[in-house]
Each structure stands twice: as C-alpha cells, then as structure tokens.
C-alpha positions as a Markdown table, in Angstrom:
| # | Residue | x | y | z |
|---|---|---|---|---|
| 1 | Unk | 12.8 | 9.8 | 12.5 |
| 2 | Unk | 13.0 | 7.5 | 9.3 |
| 3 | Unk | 11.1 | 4.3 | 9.7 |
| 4 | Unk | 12.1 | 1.3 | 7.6 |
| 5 | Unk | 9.7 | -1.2 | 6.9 |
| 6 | Unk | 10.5 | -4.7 | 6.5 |
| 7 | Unk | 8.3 | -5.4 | 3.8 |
| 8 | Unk | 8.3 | -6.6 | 0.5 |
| 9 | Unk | 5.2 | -5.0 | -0.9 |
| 10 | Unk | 4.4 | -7.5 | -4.2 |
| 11 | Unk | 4.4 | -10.6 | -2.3 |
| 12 | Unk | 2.1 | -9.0 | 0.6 |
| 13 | Unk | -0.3 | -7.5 | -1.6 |
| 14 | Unk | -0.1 | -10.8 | -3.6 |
| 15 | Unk | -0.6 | -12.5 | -0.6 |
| 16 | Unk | -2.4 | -10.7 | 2.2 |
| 17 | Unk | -3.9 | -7.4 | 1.2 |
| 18 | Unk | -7.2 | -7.1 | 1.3 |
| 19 | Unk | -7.2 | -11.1 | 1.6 |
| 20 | Unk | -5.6 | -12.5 | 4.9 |
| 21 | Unk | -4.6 | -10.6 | 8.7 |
| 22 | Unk | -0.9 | -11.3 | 8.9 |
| 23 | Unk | 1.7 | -10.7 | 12.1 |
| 24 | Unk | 5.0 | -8.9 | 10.4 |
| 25 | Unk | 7.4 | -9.3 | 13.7 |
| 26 | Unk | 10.0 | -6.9 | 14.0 |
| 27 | Unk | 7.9 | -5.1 | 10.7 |
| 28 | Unk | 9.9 | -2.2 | 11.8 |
| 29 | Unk | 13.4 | -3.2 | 13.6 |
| 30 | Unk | 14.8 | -0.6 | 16.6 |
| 31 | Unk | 11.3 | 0.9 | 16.8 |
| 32 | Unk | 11.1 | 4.2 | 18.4 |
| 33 | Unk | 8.4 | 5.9 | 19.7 |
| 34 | Unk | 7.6 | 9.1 | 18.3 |
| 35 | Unk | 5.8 | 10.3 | 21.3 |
| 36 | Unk | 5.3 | 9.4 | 25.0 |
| 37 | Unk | 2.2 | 8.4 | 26.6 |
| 38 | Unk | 2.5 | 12.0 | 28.0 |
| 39 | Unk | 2.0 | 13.6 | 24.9 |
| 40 | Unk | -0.7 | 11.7 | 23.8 |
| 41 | Unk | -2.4 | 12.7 | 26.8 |
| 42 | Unk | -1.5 | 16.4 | 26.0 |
| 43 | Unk | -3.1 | 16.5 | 23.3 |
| 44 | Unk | -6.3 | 14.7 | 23.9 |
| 45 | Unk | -6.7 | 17.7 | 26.1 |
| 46 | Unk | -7.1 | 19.9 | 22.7 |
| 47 | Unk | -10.3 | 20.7 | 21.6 |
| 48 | Unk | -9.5 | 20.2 | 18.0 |
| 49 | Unk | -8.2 | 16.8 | 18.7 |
| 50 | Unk | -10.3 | 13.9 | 18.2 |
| 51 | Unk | -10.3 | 11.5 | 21.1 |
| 52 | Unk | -12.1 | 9.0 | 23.2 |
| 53 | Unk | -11.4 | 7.4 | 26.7 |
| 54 | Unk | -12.4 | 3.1 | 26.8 |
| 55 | Unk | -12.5 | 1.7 | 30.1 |
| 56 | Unk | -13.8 | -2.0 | 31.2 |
| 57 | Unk | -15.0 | -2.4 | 35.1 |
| 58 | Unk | -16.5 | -5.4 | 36.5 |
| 59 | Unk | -18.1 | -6.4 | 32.8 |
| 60 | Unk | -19.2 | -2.7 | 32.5 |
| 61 | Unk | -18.2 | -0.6 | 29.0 |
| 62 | Unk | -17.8 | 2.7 | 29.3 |
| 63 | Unk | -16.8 | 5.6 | 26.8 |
| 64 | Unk | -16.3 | 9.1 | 27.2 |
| 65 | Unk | -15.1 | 11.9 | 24.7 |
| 66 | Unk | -12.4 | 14.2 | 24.9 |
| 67 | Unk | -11.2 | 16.8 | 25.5 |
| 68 | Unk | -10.5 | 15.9 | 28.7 |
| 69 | Unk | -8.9 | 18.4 | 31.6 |
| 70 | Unk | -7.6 | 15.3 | 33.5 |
| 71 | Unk | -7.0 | 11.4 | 34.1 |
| 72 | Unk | -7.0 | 11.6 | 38.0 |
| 73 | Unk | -9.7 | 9.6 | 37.5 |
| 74 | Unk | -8.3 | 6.6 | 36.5 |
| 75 | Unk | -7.1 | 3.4 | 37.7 |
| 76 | Unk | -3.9 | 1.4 | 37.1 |
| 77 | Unk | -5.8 | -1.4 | 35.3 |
| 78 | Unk | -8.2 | -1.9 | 32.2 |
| 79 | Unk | -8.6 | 1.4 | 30.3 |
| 80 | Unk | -7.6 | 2.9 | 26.9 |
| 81 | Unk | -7.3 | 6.8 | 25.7 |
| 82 | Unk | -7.5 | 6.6 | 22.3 |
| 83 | Unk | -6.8 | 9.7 | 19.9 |
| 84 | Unk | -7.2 | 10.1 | 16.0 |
| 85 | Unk | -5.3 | 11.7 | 13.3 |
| 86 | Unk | -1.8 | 12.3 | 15.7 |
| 87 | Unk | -0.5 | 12.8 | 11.8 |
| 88 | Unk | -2.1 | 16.0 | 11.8 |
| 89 | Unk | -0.9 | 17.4 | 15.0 |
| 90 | Unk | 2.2 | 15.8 | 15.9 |
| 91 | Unk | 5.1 | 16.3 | 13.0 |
| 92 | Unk | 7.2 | 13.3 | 14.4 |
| 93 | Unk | 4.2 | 10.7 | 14.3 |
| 94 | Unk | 3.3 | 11.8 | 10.9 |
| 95 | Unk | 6.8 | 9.8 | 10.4 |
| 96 | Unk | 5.3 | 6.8 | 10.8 |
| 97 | Unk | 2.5 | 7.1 | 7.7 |
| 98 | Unk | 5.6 | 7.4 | 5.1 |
| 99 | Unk | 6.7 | 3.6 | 5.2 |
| 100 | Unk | 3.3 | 2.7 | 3.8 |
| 101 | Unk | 3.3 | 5.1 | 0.7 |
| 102 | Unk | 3.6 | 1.7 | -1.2 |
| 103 | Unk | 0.2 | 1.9 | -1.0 |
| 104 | Unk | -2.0 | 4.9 | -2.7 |
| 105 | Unk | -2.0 | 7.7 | -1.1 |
| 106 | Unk | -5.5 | 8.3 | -1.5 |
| 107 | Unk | -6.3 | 5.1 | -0.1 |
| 108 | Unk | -4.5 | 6.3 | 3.3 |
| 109 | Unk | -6.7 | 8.0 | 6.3 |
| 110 | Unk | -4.8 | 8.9 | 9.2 |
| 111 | Unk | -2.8 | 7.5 | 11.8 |
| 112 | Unk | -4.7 | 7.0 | 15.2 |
| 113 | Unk | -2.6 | 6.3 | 18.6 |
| 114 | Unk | -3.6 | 4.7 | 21.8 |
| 115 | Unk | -2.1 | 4.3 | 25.2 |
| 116 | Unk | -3.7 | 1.2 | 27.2 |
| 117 | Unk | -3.1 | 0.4 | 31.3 |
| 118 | Unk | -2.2 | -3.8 | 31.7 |
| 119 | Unk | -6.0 | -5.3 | 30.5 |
| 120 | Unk | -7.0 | -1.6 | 28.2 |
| 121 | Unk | -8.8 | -2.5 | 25.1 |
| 122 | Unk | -11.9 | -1.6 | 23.1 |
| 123 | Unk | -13.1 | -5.7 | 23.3 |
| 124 | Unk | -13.2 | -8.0 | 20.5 |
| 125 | Unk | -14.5 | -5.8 | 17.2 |
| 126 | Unk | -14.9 | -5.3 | 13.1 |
| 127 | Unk | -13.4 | -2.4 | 10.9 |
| 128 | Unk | -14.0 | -2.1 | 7.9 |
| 129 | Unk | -11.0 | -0.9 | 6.7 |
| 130 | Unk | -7.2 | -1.9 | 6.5 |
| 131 | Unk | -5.2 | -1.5 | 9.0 |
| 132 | Unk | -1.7 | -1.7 | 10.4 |
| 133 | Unk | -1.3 | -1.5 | 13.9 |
| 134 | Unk | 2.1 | -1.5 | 15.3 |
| 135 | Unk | 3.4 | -2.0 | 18.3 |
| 136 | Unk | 5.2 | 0.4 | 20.3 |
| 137 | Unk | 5.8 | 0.4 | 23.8 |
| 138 | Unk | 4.9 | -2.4 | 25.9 |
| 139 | Unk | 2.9 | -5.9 | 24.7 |
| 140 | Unk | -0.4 | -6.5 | 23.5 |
| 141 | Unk | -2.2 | -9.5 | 23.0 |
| 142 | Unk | -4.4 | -9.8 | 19.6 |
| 143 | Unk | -6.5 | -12.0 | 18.4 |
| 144 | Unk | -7.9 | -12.4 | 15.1 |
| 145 | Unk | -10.7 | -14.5 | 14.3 |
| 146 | Unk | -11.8 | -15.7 | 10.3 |
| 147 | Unk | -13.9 | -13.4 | 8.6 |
| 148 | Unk | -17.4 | -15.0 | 9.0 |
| 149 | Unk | -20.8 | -13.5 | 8.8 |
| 150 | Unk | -21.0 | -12.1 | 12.9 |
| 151 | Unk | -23.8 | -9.8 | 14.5 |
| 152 | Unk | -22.7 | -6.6 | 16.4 |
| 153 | Unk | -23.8 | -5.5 | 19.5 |
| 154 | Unk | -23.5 | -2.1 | 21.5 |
| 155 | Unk | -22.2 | -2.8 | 25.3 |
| 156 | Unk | -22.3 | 1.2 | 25.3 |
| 157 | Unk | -24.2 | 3.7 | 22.9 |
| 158 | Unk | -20.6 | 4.8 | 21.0 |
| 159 | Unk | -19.0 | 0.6 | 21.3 |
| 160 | Unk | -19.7 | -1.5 | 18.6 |
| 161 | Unk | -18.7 | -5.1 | 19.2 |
| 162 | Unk | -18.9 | -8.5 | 18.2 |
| 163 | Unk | -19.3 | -12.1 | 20.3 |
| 164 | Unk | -16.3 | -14.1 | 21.2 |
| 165 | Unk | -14.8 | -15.7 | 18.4 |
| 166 | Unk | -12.5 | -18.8 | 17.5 |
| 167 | Unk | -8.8 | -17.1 | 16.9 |
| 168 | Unk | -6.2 | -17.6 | 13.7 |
| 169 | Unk | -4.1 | -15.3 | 15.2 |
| 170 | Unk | -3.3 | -15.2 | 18.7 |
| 171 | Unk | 0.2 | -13.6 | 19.6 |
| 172 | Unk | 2.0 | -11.2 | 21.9 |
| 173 | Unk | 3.2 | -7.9 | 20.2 |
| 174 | Unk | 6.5 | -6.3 | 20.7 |
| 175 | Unk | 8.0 | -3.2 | 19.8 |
| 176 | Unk | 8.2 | -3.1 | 15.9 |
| 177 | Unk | 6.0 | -5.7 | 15.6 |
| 178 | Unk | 3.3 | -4.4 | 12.9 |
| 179 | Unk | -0.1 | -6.6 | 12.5 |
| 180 | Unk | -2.0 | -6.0 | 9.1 |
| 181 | Unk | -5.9 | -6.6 | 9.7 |
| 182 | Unk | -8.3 | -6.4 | 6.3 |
| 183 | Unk | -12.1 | -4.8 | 6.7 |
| 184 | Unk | -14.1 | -7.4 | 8.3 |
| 185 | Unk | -12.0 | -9.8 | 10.2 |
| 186 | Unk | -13.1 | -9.7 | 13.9 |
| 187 | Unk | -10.2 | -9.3 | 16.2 |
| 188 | Unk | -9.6 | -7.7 | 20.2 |
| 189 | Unk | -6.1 | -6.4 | 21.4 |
| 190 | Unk | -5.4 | -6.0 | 25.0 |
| 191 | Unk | -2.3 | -4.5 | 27.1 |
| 192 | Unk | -0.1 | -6.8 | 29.2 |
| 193 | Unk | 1.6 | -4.0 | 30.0 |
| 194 | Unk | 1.3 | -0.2 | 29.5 |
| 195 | Unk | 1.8 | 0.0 | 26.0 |
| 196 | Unk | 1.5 | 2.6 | 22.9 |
| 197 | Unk | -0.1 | 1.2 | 19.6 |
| 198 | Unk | -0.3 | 2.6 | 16.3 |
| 199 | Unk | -2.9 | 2.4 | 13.7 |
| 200 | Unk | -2.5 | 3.6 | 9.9 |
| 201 | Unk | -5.7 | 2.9 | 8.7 |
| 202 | Unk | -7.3 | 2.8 | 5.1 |
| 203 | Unk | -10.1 | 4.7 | 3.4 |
| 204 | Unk | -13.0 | 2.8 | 1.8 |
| 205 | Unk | -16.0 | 4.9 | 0.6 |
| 206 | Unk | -19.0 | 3.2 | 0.5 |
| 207 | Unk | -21.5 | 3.3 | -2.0 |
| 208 | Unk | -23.8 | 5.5 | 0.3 |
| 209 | Unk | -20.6 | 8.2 | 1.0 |
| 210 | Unk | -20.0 | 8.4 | -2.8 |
| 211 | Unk | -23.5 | 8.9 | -4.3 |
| 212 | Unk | -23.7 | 11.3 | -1.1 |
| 213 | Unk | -21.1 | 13.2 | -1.9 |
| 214 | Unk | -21.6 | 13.2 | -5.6 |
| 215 | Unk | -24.8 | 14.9 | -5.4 |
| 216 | Unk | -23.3 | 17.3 | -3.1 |
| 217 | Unk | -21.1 | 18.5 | -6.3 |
| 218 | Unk | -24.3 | 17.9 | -8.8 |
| 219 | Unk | -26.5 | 20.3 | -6.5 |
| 220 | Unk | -23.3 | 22.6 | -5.8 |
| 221 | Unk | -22.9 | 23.3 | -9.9 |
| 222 | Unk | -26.4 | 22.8 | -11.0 |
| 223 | Unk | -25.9 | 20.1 | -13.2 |
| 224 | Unk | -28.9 | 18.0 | -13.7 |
| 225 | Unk | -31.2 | 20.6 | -15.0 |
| 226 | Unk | -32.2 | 18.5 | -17.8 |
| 227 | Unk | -35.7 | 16.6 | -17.5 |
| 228 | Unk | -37.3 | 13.5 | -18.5 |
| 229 | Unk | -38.8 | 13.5 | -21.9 |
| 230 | Unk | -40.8 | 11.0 | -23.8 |
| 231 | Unk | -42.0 | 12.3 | -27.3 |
| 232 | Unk | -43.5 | 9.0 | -28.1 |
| 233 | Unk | -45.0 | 8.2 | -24.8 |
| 234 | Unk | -45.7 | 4.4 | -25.5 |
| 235 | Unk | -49.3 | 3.0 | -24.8 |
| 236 | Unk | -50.7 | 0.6 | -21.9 |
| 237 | Unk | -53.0 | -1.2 | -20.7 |
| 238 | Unk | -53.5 | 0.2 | -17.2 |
| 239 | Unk | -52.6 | 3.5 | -16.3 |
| 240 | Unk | -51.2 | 2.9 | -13.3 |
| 241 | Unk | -47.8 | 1.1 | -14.9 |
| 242 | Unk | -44.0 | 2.4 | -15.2 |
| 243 | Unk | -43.0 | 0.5 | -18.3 |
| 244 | Unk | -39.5 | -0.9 | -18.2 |
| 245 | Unk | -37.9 | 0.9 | -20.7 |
| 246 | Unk | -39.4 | 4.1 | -18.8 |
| 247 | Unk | -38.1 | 3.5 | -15.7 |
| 248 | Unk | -34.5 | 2.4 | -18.0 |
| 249 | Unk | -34.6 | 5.7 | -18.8 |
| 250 | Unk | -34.7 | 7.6 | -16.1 |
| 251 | Unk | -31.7 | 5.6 | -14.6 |
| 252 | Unk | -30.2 | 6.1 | -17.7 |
| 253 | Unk | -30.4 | 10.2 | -16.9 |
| 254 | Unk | -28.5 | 9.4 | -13.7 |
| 255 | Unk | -26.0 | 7.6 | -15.0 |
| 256 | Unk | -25.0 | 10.1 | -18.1 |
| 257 | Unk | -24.3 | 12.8 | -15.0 |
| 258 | Unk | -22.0 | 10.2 | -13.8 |
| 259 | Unk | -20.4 | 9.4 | -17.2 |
| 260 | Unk | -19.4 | 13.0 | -17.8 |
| 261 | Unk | -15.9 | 12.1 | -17.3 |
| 262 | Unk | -14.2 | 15.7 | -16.5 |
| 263 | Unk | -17.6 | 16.0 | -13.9 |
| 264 | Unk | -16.6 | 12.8 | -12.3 |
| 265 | Unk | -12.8 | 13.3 | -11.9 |
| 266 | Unk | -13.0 | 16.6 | -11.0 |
| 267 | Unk | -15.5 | 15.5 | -8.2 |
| 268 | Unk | -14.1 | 12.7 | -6.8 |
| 269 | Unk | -10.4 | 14.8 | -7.0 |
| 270 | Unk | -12.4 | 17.5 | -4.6 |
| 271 | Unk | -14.1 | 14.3 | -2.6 |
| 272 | Unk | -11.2 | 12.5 | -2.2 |
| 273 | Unk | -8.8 | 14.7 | -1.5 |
| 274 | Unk | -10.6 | 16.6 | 1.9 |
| 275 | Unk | -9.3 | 15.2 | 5.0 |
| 276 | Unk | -12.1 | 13.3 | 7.3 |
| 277 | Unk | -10.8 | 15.1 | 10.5 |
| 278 | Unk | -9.6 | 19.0 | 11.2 |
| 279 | Unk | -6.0 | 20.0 | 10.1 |
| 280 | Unk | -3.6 | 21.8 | 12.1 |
| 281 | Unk | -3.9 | 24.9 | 9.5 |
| 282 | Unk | -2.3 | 28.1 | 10.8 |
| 283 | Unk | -1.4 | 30.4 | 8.4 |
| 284 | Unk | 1.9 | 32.6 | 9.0 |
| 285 | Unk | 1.3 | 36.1 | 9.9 |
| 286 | Unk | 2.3 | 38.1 | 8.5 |
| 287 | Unk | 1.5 | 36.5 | 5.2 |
| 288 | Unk | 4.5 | 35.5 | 3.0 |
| 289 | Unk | 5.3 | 37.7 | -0.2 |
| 290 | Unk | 6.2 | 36.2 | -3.1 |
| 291 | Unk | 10.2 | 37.0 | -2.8 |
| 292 | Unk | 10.5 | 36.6 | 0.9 |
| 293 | Unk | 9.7 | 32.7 | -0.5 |
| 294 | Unk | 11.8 | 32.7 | -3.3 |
| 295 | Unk | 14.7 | 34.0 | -1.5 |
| 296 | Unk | 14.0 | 31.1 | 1.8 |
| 297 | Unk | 14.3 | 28.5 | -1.0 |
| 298 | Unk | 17.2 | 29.9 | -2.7 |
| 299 | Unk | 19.0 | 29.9 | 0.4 |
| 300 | Unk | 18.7 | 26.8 | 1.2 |
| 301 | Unk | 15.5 | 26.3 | 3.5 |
| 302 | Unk | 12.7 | 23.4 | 2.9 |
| 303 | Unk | 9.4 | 23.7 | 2.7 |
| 304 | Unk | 7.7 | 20.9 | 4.2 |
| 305 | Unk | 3.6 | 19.6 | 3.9 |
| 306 | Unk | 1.4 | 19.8 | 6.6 |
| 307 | Unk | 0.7 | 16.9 | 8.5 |
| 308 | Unk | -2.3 | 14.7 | 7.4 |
| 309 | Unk | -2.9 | 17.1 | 3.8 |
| 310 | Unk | -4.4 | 14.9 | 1.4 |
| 311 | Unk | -2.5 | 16.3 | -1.9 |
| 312 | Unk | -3.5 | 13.7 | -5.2 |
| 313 | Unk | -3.7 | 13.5 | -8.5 |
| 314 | Unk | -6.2 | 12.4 | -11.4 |
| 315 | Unk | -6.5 | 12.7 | -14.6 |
| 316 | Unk | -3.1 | 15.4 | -14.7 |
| 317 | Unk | -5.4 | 17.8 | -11.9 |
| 318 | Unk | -3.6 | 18.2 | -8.7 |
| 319 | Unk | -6.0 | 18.5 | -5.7 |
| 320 | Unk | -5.2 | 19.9 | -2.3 |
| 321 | Unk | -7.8 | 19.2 | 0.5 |
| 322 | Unk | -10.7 | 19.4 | -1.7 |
| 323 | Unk | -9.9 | 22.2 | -4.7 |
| 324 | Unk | -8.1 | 22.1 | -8.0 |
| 325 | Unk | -4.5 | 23.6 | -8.7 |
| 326 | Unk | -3.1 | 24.3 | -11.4 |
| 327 | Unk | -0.2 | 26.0 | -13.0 |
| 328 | Unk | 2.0 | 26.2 | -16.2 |
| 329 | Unk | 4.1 | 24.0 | -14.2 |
| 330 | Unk | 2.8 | 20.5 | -14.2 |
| 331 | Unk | 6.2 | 18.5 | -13.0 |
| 332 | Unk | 6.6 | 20.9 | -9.8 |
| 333 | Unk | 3.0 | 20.0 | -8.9 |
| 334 | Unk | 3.9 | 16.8 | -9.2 |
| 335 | Unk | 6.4 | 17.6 | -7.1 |
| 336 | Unk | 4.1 | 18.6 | -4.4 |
| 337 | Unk | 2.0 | 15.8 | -4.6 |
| 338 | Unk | 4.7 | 13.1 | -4.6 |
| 339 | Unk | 7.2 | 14.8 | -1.5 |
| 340 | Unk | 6.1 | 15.6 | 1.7 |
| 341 | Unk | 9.7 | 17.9 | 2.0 |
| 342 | Unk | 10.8 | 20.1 | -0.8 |
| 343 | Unk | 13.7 | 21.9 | -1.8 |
| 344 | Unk | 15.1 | 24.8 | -4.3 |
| 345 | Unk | 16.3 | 21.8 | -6.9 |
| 346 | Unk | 12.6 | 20.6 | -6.7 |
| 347 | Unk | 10.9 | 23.4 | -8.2 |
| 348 | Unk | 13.5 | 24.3 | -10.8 |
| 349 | Unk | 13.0 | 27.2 | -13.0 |
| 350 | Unk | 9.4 | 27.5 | -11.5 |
| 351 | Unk | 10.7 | 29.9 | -9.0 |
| 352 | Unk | 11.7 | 32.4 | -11.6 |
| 353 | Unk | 7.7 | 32.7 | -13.0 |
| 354 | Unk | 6.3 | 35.3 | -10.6 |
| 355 | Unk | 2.7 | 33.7 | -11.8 |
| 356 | Unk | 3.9 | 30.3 | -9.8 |
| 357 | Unk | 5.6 | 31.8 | -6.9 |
| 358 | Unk | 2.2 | 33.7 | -6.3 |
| 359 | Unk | 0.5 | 30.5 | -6.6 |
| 360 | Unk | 2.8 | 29.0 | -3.6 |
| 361 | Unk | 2.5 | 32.1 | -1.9 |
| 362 | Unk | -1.1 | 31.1 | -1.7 |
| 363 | Unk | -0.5 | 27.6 | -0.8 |
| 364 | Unk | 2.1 | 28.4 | 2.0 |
| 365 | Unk | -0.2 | 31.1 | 3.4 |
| 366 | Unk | -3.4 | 28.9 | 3.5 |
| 367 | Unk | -1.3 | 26.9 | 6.0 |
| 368 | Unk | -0.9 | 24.0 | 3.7 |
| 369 | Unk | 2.8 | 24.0 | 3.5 |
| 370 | Unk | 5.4 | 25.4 | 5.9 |
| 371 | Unk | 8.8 | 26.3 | 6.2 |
| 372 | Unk | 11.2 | 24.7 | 8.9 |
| 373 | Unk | 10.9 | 27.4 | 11.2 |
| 374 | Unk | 7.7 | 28.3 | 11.2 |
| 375 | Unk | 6.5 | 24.7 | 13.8 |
C-alpha cells in the first residue's frame, strides 16, 4: 500500500514542528488499514513483540505486559492493547513510516499500533517526543492541552499520567485523520468506537542517553588513557582547594574526547543507528552465495530492507544497526541508505566487483535485507 500524505512539509515545520499540536483531517485520504485488530492481537501473542494491555474499571488503572495467550478476559468496554515497533514485524504497516521520510530518518523510532474497545485509553499524559498519530478504524476523541509546567503521577506502577487539563484541541478523529503532538504537550485519546490508531513517533536522546552511550564507546576502545598533569602545580592558601583553572582542566580532558571529530561521528553513527526494540532478523538458510545474488538481481528480483533497520549516514560512513560499511562503492551505499526497495539499475556496475557482491552477501545473510520471496 502507498500512503499519500497531505502535507506540505515547509509550512508545517515552519509552523507546527516541534512548536504547536495540530489536527491534519483527511492527513491521508481513502485510509486503509494495513492490519486488522486480529492481527495486532496475533502478534502481541509473540514473545519478541513488545506489548502492553491498558484497561480502566470503576476509577481503577490497570496494566499488564504481553505476550499474552488470550483476551477472554476482556470486556466490551474501556480497555486498550497496545503494541510497539508493528514496522518491524508487519511488512504492510511498515508502509505507513514512508510518508514521513520528510523528516530525518534518524530522527524516526518506530511505529506503535493500538486497538481500543468504546472508552480504551491510556488517560490524559506527556511524551516527550513527536508524534503522529493517525486514525484508522473507528473514532477517537483527543484532547490536547497547552504545554505548561504539569506534575506526573503513577495510577499504576508502569502509567505515568498527568491531572486534568484545560483543552486547545478537542475533536473527533476519523479515518485518515493524522494529529501531530510535539514532546511535552499533555493530551488523552479515547475510543468512541472500536478503533485502530497509529503512532510514528520521534527519537530524542537526552543528555543522560548520549554521555551514556558515549562512554560505552570510550570504555569499548580504550580511549581516555591519558591522565591529568599539572607540571606547574600553582600554589594556595589552604590545601583543601580545587582552583578554578584546575577543575577547567579536567573538564577540558572530557571535552577533547568529545572533540575528536572521527571518534564522535563514528560513535554516534554506531549509537544512532541501533534500533531501540528487537528486529525481525532471520537469516536465509542456506546462506546466499555471491552469484546466486547477482544472478536474482539480474533477473529482475528486488531486494527489499527489513522492517524498522535504522540504515544512516554521517560524515560519507554508512551505518547499519550499529556498525560501519564501507565499500569502493559509495553511491550504491547510498543507495541502500536512501531506498527501502532496490533494484539491478540501483547498484549499477557494483554487481560486477566480486569485493561488493560479497559485501551484500553479508548484508542479505545477516537478515538485514531480503529478497521478495524469502517473507
């Protein structure tokens, strides 16, 4: 399915991104949904599937984590099964992430889907993230409150939630209907009717997550090693003291590990490219030889990206989920990085270097690419 997005990109970043929540009705027109309520249920019944089951009785939250064996259980009123990173399991839903490639791809997280009875929600909340949540089946209600300093409270141990709050937007969703929420306006979304909603939400490392992480890659290729000197120790009055310009230097050694410009980019290419939840990698068996590839691309097959594969580039580096690739072919890994589908006429005369085909062989039997007939 190809979704079109009635959008026009400058004037909503101009306008709205990371700025104002906005309701884009009929965002996508003849919206069809790339999964039934069925499905999702299907697979929250995976154990590598991320998913959660909401439910609100008599002004009681409760949560409960999948995978789940079944929904017996559940009543025709007030409850929400909630599953993350359907992109990475479900080829037709990962559909739904391209219309928003406007935006960086590394900027992009994952696509999460829920199904919610008449009165299912998760109760009036903060992200802080972007997100676009569209409509599918059914109608919602949302409301969006202004983005004003609120206190969060836990009705359950794993439900983080805020007070009731004055609302800017308050509207009922339809299919196609897409509403665009920025990190740290408050808003709640509940089900008139059974309905399917989908969420393509935005990464944003904090501070903590990124000085995390970079030590990680410090530690991992003992950098660092050099220590604190002071040849001309100055003199002071009380022994006791850190002088300014001593404690300026030893933030100053911190720093210069950051301000290694190849350590940074290639860390932050290896940091930001690994996906925040599991892949659906399995690798073909038997394992792909170099001509069996050449000759399925030469006659006419495509070889298409796994679902929810964070493939980016920095500084001319291509990462793919967290490692460096390179090759003497720098526009075809552009190629991979730019197209989620790929052809014979995309890799050119690429395909006659046995060095590269080698290379893809490795790609395509890590599980990271795959041909049409192998899902």
């Amino acid at each position: 399915m190809d979704y079109q997005l009635e959008l026009n990109w400058p004037e909503f970043i101009e306008k709205y991104w990371q700025k104002r929540p906005v309701l884009i009705k009929r965002g996508i027109k003849n919206f069809i949904d790339p999964l039934s309520p069925d499905e999702l249920a299907g697979l929250a019944m995976e154990n590598e599937v991320d998913s959660r089951l909401v439910s609100h009785q008599a002004d009681k939250w409760q949560v409960s984590h999948g995978p789940f064996e079944s929904y017996d259980h559940l009543g025709e009123h007030n409850w929400s099964l909630l599953v993350q990173a359907v992109d990475h399991w479900h080829p037709a839903s990962a559909a739904l992430m391209q219309p928003f490639r406007a935006l960086p791809d590394w900027r992009t997280d994952d696509l999460m889907i829920s199904f919610s009875v008449p009165g299912g929600g998760v109760g009036p909340h903060l992200d802080q993230y972007d997100v676009f949540i569209i409509q599918g089946t059914g109608r919602r209600r949302w409301r969006v409150g202004e983005k004003i300093p609120m206190k969060q409270h836990c009705p359950h141990p794993d439900l983080l939630q805020v007070d009731p709050f004055e609302a800017i937007i308050d509207e009922e969703t339809e299919a196609g209907d897409i509403l665009y929420i920025p990190p740290g306006f408050p808003h709640e979304g509940f089900s008139l009717e059974a309905s399917l909603n989908y969420s393509v939400g935005f990464r944003a490392p904090s501070g903590r997550e990124l000085i995390s992480g970079f030590a990680d890659y410090v530690l991992a290729n003992e950098l660092g090693s050099q220590r604190f000197t002071d040849p001309d120790v100055p003199a002071r009055d009380e022994p006791s003291v850190i002088l300014p310009q001593e404690a300026e230097g030893i933030r100053q050694m911190m720093l210069d590990l950051i301000q290694q410009p190849a350590h940074f980019n290639q860390w932050f290419g290896e940091f930001i490219s690994q996906s925040r939840h599991e892949l659906d990698i399995a690798p073909p068996e038997p394992p792909y030889q170099p001509d069996e590839i050449y000759d399925a691309l030469t006659q006419g097959d495509s070889l298409h990206r796994l679902g929810g594969l964070r493939v980016l580039t920095l500084a001319g580096n291509v990462y793919v989920n967290g490692e460096a690739i390179s090759c003497e072919h720098p526009a075809v890994l552009r190629q991979l990085a730019n197209k989620t589908a790929l052809t014979q006429d995309d890799f050119g005369d690429a395909l006659d270097d046995p060095s590269f085909l080698a290379q893809l062989a490795a790609l395509i039997n890590s599980g990271y690419w795959y041909f049409n007939d192998q899902q």
